[in-house]
ZAPAKOL-433154 format. One record per atom (N, C-alpha, C): residue number from 0; atom name; x, y, z negated. Coordinates in steps of 0.2 Angstrom, whole numbers, always signed. Each point is the difference from the previous one (the first is absolute). Example, Ala and Ser with C-alpha at 12.3 -4.5 7.8 and 13.67 -1.06 7.14 Angstrom:
// ZAPAKOL-433154
     i   at      xx      yy      zz
     0    N     +66     -28     -39
     0   CA      -4      +6      +0
     0    C      +4      +6      +0
     1    N      -2      +5      +4
     1   CA      +4      +6      -1
     1    C      -4      +5      -3
***
This chain:
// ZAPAKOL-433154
     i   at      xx      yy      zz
     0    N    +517    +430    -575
     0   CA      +1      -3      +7
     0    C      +8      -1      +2
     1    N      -1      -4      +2
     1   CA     +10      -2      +2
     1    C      +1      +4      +7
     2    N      +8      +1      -1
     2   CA      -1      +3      +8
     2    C      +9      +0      -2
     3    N      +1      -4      +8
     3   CA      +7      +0      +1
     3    C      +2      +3      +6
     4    N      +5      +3      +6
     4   CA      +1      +2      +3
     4    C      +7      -5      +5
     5    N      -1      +1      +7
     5   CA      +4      -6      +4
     5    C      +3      +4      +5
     6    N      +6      +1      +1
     6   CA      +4      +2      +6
     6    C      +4      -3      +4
     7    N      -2      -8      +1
     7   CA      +1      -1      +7
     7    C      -5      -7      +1
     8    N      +1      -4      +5
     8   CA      -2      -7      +1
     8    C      -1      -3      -4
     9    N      +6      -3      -2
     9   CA      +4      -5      -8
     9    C      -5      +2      -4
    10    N      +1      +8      -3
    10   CA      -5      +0      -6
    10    C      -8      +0      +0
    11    N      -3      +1      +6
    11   CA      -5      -1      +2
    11    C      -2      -9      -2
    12    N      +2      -3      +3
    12   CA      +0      -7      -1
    12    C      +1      -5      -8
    13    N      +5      +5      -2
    13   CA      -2      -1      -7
    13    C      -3      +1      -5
    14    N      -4      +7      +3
    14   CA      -5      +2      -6
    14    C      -8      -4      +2
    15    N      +1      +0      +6
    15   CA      -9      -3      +3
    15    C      +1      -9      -2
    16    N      +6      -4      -1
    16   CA      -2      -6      -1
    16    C      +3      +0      -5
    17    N      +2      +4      -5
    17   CA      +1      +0      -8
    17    C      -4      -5      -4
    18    N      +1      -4      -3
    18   CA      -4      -6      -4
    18    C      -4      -4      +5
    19    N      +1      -2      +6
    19   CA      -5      -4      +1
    19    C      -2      -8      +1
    20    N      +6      -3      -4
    20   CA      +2      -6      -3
    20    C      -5      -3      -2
    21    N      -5      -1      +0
    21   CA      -4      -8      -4
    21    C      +4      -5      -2
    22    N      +3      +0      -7
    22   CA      +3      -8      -1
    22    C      -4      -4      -2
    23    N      -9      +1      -1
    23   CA      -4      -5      -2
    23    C      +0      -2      +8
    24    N      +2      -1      +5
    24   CA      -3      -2      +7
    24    C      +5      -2      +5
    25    N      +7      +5      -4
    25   CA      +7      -2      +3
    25    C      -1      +5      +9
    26    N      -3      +6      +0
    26   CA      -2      +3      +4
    26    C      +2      +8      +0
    27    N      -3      +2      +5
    27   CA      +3      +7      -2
    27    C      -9      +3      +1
    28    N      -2      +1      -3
    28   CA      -9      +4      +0
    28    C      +0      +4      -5
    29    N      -4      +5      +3
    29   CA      -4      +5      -6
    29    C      -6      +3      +1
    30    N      -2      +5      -4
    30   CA      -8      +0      +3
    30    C      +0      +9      +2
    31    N      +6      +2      +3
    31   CA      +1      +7      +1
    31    C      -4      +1      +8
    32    N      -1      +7      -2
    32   CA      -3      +4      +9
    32    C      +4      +8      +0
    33    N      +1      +2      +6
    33   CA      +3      +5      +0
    33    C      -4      +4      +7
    34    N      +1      +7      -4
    34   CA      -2      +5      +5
    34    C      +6      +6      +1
    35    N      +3      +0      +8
    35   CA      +4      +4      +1
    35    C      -2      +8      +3
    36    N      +3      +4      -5
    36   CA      -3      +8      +5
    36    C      +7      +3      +1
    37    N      -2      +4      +6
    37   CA      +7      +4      +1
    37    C      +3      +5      -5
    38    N      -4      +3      -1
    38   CA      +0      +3      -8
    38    C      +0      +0      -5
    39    N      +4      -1      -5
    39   CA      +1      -1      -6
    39    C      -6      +6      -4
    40    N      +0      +3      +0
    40   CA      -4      +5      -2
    40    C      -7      -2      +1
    41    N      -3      -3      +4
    41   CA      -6      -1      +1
    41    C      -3      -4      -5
    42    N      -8      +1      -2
    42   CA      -2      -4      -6
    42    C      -3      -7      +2
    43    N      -6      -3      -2
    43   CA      -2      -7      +1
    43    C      -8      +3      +2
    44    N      +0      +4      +5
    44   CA      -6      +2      +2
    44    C      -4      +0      +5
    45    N      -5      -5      +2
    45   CA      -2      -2      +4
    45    C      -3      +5      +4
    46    N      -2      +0      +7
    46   CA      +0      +3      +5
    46    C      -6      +5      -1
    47    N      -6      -5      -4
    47   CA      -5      +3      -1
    47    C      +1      +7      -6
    48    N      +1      +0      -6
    48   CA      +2      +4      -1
    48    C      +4      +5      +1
    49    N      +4      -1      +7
    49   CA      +4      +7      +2
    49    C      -4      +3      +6
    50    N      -6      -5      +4
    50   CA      -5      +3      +4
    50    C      -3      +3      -2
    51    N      -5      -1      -5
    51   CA      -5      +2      -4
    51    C      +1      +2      -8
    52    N      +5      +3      -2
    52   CA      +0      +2      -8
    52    C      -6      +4      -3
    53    N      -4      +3      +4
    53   CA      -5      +5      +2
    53    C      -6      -5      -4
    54    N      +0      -4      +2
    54   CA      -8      -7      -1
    54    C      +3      -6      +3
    55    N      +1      -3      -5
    55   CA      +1      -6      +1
    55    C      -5      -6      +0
    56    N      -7      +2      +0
    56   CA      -5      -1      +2
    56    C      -2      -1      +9
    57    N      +5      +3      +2
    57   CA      -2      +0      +8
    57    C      +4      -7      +0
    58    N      +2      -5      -4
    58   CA      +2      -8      +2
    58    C      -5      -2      +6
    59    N      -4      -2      -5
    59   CA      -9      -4      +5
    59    C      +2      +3      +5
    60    N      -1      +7      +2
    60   CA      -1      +2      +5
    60    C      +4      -1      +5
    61    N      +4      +0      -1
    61   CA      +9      -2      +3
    61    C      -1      -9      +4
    62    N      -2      -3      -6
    62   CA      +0      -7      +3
    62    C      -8      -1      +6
    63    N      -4      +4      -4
    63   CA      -5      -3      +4
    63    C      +1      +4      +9
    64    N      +2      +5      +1
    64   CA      +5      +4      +6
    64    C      +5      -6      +3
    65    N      +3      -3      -5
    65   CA      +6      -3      +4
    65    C      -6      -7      +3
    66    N      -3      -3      -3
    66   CA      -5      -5      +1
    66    C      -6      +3      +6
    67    N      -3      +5      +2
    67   CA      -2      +1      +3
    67    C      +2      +2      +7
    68    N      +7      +3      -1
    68   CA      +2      +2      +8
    68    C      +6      -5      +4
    69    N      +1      -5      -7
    69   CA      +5      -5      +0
    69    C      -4      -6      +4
    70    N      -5      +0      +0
    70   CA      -5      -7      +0
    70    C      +3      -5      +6
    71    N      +2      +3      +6
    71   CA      +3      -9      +4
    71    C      +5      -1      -4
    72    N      +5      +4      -3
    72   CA      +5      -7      -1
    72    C      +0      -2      -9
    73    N      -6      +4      -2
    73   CA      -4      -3      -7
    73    C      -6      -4      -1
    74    N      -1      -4      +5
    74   CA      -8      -1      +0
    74    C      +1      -7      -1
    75    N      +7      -3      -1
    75   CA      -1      -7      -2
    75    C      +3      +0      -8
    76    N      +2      +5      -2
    76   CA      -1      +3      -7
    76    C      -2      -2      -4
    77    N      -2      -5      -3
    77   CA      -4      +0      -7
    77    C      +1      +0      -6
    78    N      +6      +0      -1
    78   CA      +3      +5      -8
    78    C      +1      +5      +0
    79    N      -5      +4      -5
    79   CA      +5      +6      -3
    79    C      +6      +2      -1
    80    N      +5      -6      -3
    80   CA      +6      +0      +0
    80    C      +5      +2      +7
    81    N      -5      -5      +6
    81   CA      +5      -1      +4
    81    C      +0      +6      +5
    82    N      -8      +3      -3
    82   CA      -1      +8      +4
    82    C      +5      +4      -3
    83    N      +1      +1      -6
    83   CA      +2      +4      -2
    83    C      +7      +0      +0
    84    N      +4      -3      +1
    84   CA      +8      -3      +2
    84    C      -1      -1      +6
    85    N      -2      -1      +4
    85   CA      +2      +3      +8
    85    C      +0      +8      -1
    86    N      -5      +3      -4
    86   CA      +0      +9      +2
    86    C      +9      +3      -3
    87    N      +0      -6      -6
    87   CA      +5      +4      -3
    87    C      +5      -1      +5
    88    N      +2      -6      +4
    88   CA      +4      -2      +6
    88    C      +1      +8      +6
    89    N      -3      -2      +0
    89   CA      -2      +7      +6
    89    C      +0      +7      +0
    90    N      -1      +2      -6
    90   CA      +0      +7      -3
    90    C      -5      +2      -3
    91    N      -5      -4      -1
    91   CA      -6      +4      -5
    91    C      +2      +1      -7
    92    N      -2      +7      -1
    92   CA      -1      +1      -9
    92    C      -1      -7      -3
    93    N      +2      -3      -4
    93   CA      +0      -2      -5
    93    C      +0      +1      -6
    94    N      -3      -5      -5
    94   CA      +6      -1      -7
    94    C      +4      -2      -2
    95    N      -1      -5      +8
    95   CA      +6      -6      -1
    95    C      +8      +2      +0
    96    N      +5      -2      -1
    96   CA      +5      +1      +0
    96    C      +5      -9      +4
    97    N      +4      +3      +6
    97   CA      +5      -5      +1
    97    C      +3      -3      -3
    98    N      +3      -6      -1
    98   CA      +5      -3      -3
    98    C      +0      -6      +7
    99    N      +7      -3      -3
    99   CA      +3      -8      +2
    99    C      +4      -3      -4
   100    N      -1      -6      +4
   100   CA      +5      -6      -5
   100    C      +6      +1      +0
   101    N      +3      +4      +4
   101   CA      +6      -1      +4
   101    C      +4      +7      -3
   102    N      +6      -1      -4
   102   CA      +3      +7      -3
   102    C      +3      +1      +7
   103    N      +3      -2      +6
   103   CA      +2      +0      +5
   103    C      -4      +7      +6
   104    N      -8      -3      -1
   104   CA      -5      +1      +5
   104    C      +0      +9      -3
   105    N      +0      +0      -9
   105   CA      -1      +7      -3
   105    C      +7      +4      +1
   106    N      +4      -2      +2
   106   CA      +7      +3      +3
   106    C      +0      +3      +6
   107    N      -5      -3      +3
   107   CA      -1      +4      +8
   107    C      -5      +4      -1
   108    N      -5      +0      -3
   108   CA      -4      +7      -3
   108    C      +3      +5      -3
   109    N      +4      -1      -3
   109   CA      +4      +6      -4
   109    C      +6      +3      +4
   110    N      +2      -4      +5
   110   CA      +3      +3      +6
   110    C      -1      +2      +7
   111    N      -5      -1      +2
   111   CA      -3      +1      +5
   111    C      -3      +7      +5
   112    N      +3      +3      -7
   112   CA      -4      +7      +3
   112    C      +8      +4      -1
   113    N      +1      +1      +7
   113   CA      +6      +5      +3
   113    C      +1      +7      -4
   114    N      -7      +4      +0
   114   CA      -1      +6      -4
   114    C      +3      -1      -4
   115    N      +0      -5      -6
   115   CA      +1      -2      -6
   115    C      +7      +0      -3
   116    N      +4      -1      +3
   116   CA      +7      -4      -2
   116    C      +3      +7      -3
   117    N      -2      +6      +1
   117   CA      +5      +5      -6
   117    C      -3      -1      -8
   118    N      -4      -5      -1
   118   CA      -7      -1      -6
   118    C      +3      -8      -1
   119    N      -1      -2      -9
   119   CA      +2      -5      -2
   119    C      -7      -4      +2
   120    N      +2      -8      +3
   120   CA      -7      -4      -1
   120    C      -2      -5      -8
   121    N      -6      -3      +1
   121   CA      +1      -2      -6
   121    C      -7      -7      +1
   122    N      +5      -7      -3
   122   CA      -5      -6      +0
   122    C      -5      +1      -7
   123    N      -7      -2      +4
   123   CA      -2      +0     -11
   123    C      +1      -9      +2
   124    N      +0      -2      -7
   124   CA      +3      -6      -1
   124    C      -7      -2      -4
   125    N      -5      -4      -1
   125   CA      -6      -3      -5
   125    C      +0      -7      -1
   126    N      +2      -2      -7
   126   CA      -2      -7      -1
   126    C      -7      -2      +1
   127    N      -2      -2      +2
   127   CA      -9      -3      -1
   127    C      +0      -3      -7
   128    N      +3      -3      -4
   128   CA      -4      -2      -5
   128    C      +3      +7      -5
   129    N      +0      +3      +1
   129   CA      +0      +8      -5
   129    C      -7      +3      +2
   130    N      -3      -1      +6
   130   CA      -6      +4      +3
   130    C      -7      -6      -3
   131    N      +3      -3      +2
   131   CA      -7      -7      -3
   131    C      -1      -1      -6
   132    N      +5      +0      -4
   132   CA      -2      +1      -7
   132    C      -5      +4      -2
   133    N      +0      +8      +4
   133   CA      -6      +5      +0
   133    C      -7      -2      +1
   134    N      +1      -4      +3
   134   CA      -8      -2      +4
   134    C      -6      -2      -3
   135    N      -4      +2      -1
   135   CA      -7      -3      -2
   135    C      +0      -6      -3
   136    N      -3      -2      -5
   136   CA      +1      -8      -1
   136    C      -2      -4      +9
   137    N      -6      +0      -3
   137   CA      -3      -3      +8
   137    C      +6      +1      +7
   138    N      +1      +3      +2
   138   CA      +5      +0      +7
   138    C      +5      -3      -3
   139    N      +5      +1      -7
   139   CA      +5      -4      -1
   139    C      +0      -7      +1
   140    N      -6      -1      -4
   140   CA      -2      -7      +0
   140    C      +2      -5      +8
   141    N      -5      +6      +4
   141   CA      -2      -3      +7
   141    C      +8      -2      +2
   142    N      +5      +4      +1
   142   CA      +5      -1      -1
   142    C      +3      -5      +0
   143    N      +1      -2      -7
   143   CA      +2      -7      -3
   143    C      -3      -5      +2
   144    N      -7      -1      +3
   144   CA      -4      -3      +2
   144    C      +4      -4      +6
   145    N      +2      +5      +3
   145   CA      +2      +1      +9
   145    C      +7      -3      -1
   146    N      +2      +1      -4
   146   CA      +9      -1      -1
   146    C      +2      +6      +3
   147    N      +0      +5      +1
   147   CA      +2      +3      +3
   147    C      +3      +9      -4
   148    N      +1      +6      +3
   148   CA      +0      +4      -5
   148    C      +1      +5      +5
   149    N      -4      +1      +8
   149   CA      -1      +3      +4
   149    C      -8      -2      +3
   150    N      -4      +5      +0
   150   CA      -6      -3      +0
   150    C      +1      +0      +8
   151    N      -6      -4      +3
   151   CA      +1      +0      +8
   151    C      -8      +3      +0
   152    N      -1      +3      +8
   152   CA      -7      +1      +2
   152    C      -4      -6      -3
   153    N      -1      -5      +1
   153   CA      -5      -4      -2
   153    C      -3      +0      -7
   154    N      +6      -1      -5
   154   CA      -3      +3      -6
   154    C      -2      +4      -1
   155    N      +1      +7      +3
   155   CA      -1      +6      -3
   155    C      -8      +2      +4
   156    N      -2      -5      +8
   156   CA      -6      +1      +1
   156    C      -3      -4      -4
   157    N      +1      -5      -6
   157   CA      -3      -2      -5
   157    C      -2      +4      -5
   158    N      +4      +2      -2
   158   CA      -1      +4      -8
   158    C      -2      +6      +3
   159    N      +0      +3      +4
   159   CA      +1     +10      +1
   159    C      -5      +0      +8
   160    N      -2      +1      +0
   160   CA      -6      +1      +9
   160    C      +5      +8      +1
   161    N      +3      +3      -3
   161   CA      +1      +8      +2
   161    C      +3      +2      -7
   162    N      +3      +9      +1
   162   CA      +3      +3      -5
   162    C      -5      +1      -6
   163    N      -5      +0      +1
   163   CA      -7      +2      -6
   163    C      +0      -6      -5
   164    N      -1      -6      +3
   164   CA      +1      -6      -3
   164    C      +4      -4      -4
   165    N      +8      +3      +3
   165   CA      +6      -1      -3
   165    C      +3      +7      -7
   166    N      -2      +5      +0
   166   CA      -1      +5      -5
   166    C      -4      -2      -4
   167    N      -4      -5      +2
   167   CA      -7      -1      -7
   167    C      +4      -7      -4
   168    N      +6      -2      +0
   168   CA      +1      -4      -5
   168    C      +3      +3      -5
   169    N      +2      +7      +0
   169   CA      +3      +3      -4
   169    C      +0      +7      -2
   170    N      -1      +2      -6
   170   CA      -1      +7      +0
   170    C      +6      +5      -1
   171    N      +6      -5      +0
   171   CA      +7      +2      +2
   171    C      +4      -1      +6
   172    N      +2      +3      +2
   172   CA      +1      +1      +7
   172    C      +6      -8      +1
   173    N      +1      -2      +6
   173   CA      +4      -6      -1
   173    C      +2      +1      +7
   174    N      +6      -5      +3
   174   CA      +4      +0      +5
   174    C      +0      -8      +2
   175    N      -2      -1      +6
   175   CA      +1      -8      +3
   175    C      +3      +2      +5
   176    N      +2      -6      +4
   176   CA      +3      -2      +5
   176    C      +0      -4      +6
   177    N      -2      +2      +3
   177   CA      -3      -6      +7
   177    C      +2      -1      +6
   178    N      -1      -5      +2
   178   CA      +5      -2      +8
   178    C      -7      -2      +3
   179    N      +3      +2      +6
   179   CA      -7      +1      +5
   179    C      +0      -6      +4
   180    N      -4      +0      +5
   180   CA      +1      -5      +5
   180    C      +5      +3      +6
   181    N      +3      -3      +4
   181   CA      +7      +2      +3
   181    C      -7      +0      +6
   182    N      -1      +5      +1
   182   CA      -7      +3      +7
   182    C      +3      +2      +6
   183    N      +6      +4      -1
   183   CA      +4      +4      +3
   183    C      +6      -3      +0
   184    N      +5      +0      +3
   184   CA      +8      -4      +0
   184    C      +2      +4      -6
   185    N      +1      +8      -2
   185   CA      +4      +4      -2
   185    C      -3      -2      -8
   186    N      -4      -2      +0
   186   CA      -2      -1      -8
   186    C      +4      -6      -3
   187    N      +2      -6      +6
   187   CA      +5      -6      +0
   187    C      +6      +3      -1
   188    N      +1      +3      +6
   188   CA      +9      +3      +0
   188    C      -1      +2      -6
   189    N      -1      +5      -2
   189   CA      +1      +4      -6
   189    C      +2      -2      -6
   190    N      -4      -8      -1
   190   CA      -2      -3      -6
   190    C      -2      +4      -6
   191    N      -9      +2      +3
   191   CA      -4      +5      -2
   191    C      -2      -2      -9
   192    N      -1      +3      -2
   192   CA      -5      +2      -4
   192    C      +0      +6      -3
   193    N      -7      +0      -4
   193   CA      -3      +6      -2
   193    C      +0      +2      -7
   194    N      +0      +7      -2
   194   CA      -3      -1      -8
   194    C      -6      +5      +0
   195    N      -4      -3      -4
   195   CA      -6      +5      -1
   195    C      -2      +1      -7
   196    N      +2      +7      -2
   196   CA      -6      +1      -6
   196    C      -7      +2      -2
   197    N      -4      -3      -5
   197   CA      -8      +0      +1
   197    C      -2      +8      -2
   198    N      +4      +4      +2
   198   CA      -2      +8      -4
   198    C      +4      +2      +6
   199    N      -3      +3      +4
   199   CA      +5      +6      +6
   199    C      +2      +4      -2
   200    N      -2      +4      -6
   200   CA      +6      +6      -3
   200    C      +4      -3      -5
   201    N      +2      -7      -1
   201   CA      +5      -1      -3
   201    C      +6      -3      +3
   202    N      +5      +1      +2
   202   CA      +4      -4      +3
   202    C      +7      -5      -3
   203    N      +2      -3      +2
   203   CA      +3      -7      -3
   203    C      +5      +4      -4
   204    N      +3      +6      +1
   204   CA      +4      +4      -6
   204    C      -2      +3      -9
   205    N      -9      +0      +2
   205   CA      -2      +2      -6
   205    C      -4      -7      -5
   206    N      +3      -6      +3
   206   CA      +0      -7      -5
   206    C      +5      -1      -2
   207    N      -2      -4      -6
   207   CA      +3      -1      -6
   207    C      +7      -3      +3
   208    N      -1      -5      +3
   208   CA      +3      -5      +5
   208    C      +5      +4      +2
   209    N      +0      +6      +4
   209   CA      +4      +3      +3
   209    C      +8      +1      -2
   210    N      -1      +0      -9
   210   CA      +6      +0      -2
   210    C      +6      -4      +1
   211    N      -3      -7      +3
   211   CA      +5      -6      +2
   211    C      +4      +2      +6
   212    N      -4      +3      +4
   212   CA      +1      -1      +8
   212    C      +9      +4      +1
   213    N      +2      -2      +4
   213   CA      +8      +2      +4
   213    C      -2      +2      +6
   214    N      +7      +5      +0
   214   CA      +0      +7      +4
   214    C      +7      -2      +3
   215    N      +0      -4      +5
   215   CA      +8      +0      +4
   215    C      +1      +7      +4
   216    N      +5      +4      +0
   216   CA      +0      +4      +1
   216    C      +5      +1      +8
   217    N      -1      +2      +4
   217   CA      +7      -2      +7
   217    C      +3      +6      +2
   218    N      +6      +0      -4
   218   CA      +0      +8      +1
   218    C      +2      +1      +9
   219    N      -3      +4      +0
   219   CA      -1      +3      +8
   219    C      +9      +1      +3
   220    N      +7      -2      -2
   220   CA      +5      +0      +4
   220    C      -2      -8      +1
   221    N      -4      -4      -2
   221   CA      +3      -8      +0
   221    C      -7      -1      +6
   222    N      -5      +5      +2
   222   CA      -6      -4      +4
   222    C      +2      -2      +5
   223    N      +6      +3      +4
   223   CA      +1      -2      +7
   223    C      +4      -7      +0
   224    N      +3      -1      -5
   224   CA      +4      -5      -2
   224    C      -5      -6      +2
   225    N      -5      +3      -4
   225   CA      -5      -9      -2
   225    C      -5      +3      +6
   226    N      +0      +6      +6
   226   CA      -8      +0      +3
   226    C      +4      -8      +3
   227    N      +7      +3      +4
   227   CA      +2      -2      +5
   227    C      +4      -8      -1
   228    N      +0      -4      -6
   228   CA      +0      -9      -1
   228    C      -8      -3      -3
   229    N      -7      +5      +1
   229   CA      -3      -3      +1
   229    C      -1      -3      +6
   230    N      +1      +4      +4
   230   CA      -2      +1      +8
   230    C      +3      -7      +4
   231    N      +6      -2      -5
   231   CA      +7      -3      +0
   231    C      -7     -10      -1
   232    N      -1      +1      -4
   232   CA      -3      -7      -2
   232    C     -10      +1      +2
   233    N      -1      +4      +4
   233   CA      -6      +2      +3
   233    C      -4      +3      -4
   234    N      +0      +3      -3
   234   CA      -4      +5      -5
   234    C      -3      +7      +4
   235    N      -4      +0      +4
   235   CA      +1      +6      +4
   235    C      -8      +4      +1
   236    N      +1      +5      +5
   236   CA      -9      +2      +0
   236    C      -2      -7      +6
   237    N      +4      -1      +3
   237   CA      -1      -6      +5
   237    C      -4      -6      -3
   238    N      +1      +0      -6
   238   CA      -2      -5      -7
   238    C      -7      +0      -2
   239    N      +4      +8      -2
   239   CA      -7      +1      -7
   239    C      -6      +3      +5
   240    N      +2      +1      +6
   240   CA      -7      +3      +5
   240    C      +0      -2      +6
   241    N      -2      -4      -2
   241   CA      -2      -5     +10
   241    C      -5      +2      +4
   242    N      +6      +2      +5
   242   CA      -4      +3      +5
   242    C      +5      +4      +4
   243    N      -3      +5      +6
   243   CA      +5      +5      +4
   243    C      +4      +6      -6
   244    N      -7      +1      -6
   244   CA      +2      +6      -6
   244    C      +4      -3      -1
   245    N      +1      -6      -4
   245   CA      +7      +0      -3
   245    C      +7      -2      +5
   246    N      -2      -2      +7
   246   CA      +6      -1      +2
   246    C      +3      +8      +1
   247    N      -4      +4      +3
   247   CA      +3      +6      +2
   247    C      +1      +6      -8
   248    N      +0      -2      -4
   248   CA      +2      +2      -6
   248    C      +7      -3      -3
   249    N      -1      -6      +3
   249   CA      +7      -2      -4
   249    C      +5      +0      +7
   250    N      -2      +2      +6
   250   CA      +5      +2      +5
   250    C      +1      +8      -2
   251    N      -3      +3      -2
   251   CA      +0      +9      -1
   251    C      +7      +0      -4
   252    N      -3      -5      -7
   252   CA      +7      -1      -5
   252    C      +6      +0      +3
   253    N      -1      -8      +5
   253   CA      +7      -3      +0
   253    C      +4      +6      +4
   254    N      -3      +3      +4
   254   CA      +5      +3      +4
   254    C      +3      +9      -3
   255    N      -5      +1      -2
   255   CA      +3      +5      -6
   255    C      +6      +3      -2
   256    N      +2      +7      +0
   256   CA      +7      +0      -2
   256    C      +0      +1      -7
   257    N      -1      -5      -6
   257   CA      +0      -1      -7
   257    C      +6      -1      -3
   258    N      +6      -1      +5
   258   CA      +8      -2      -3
   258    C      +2      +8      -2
   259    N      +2      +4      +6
   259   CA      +2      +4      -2
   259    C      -3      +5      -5
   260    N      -7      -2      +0
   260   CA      -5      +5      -4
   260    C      +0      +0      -7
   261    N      -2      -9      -4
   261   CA      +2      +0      -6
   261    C      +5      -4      -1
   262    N      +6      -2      +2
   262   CA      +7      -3      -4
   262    C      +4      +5      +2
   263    N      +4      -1      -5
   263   CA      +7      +6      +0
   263    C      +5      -4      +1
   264    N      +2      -7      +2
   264   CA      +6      -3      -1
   264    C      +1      -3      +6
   265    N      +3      +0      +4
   265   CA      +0      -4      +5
   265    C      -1      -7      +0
   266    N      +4      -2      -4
   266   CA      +2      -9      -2
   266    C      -8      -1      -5
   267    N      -1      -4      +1
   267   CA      -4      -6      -4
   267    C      -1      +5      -8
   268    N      -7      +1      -3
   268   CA      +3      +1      -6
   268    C      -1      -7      -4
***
């Protein structure tokens, strides 16, 4: 696994758009997603595993609870997909795991958290066609079908009704990728999507795939640097969480005394 380390803005901006040139297109694209955490130390382990390591078997349970006490503002619901990505939105256990399109948007997760900043943060960085090469024949295919290399809800309420369904194309565990319907503003701001693998006690570390993936590392002198010029070009909780939550979150920040607490320099570093 690659893994570099960045201490300031500048080098942040060169390690997230490192190669992203298309000269077949004369464009700048690629097919990376990034997920930012405040800790570096922390592994690629979905919610549901750290609620429930116990039985991982209480899933069902879990969904059909968020489904039954959720009902007014899930009763026009009718994907599994899109049930189960709003809970991951909100806080339910899941197996899913966050990601976005945006190395920018995973910079404000990896800084965001005030407690954090004596702790390195860390981007994972994921090609999609390193994860898709994994896939089933059949999902691959569907894929290439679609032109695409991010499955959306719609195909996946074709091929998979639920996690029981999408486990049965394989008897090796595999990792997709899916973008939800924007249900919620935050799932837009965010420039959401999801990963899910078809085995809840494997997670996206213990695939073969895993060896590709990049670790940007933010060493915690450079977080205030980059919290405070996202804020600069609107990167904010004001952003990523629409609503009174995120204004009075990113009001708690801004007024904060964070200068004199993590820089040692007066001047600019």
């Amino acid at each position: 696994m690659r893994e570099l380390t960045v201490k300031s803005w500048d080098e942040l901006h060169s390690a997230v758009f490192e190669g992203v040139w298309d000269p077949a297109i004369l464009r700048y694209r690629n097919n990376r997603v990034f997920r930012g955490m405040s800790d570096a130390e922390w592994a690629l382990t979905p919610s549901l595993n750290r609620a429930c390591p116990h039985d991982l078997g209480l899933e069902k349970m879990i969904l059909r609870s968020f489904q039954k006490y959720g009902y007014a503002e899930l009763q026009n619901c009718e994907s599994f997909w899109e049930i189960v990505a709003m809970g991951q939105q909100f806080g339910l256990p899941t197996r899913l795991l966050d990601w976005t399109y945006s190395p920018l948007v995973a910079a404000h997760f990896a800084t965001e958290d005030l407690s954090a900043y004596d702790r390195d943060g860390v981007i994972w960085c994921i090609d999609m066609t390193d994860v898709n090469d994994q896939l089933p024949a059949v999902l691959r295919h569907k894929l290439k079908e679609q032109k695409g290399v991010i499955f959306t809800r719609d195909i996946l309420d074709e091929l998979a009704k639920n996690f029981d369904t999408l486990r049965a194309y394989s008897t090796r565990p595999f990792a997709l990728f899916f973008e939800p319907a924007s249900t919620v503003n935050r799932i837009a701001n965010q420039y959401a999507l999801f990963s899910v693998v078809s085995d809840p006690a494997v997670t996206l570390l213990d695939l073969p795939e895993s060896e590709r993936f990049t670790r940007i590392i933010i060493d915690h002198k450079a977080k205030l640097e980059i919290r405070d010029k996202l804020d600069y070009i609107n990167i904010s909780e004001r952003m990523i969480y629409p609503g009174l939550d995120g204004i009075c979150k990113w009001i708690a920040r801004r007024y904060a005394p964070l200068g004199p607490l993590y820089n040692t320099k007066e001047e600019a570093p």
